[in-house]
N, C-alpha and C positions, 0 to 999 in steps of 0.2 A: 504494500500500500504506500501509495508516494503523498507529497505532502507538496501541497502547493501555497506560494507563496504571493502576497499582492499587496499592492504600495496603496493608501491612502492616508490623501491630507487633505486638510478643510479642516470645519467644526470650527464653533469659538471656544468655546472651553481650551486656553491653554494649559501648560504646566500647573498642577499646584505651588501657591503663593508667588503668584506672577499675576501684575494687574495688567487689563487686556489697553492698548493703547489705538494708534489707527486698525486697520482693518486687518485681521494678520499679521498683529505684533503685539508684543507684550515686555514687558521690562520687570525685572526683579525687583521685590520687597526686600530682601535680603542684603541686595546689592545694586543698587539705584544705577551703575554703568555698566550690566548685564543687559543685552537685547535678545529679542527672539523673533524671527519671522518665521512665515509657513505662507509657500506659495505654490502653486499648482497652474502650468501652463501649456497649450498644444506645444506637442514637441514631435517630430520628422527625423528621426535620427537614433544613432546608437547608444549605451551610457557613454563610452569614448567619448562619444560629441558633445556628452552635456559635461563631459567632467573637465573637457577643452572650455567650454563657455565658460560655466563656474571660474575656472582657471583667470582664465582672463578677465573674469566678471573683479577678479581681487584684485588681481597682480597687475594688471593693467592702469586701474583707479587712480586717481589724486591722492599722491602721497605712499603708490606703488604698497608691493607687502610681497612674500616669498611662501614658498608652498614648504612645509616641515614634515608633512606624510601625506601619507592617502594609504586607503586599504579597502578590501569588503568592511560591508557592516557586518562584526562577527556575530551580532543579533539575528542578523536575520539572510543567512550565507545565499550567495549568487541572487540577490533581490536587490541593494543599497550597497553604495560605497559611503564611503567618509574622507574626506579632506582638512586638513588643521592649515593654517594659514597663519602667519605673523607679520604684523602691519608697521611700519616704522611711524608715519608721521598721518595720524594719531594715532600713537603705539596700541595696537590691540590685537588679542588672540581670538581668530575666525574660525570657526568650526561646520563645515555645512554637511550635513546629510543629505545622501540624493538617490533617487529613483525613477523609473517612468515604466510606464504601465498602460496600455491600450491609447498607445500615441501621445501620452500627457506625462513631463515633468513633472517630478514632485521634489522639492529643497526646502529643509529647515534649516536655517541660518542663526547661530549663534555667535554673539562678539560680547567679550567683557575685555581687561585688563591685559597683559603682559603677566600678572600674578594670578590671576582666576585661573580656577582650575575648571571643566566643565560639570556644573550641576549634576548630581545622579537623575531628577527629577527632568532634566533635560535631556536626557538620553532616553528615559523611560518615553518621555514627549514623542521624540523621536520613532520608538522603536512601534509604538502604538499607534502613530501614523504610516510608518513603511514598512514595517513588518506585520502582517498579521494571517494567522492560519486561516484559512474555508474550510 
């Protein structure tokens, strides 16, 4: 019996203790320079393709930032990857989850500090938006 795997994001319910901000964003109670987005868009392409956008979506920016890993999301194997990001000017640590799934991007975006470490409550975020059993 195999086990299949499938990405969704939406929903406003973010993270627990995270106040919801524009429309698919939320910021930490904890830690007021935590963000979160969740965004979901048609997408024509491979993960390679979105993990080159992404790529570029950082490293490219105002104020440029360098790529520190990428891997599967080990949550939820061959469905999500993950990419860590560190941004010189304004210094912060980018964390994005990503997936796509019947032609539509799915990316959670997380940025805090240079010393934040990534939330548990933000992965769990994560993993309940692009991983989930049928």
């Amino acid at each position: 019996m195999g086990v299949l795997l499938s990405a969704c994001a939406g929903g406003a319910a973010g993270p627990t203790g995270w106040h919801a901000g524009a429309p698919g964003s939320w910021r930490s109670v904890k830690h007021p320079g935590e963000h979160l987005s969740a965004t979901q868009k048609p997408f024509q392409g491979a993960p390679s393709d979105l993990a080159s956008r992404i790529l570029e979506s950082v490293v490219l920016a105002p104020g440029g930032g360098k790529m520190v890993k990428t891997n599967a999301m080990g949550e939820c194997p061959g469905a999500a990857g993950e990419m860590e990001f560190v941004r010189k000017i304004p210094p912060r640590r980018i964390v994005v989850f990503f997936s796509i799934r019947n032609n539509v991007s799915y990316e959670i975006r997380w940025s805090g500090s240079i010393k934040d470490a990534l939330p548990p409550e933000v992965l769990g975020f994560a993993q309940s938006r692009l991983c989930r059993v049928i």
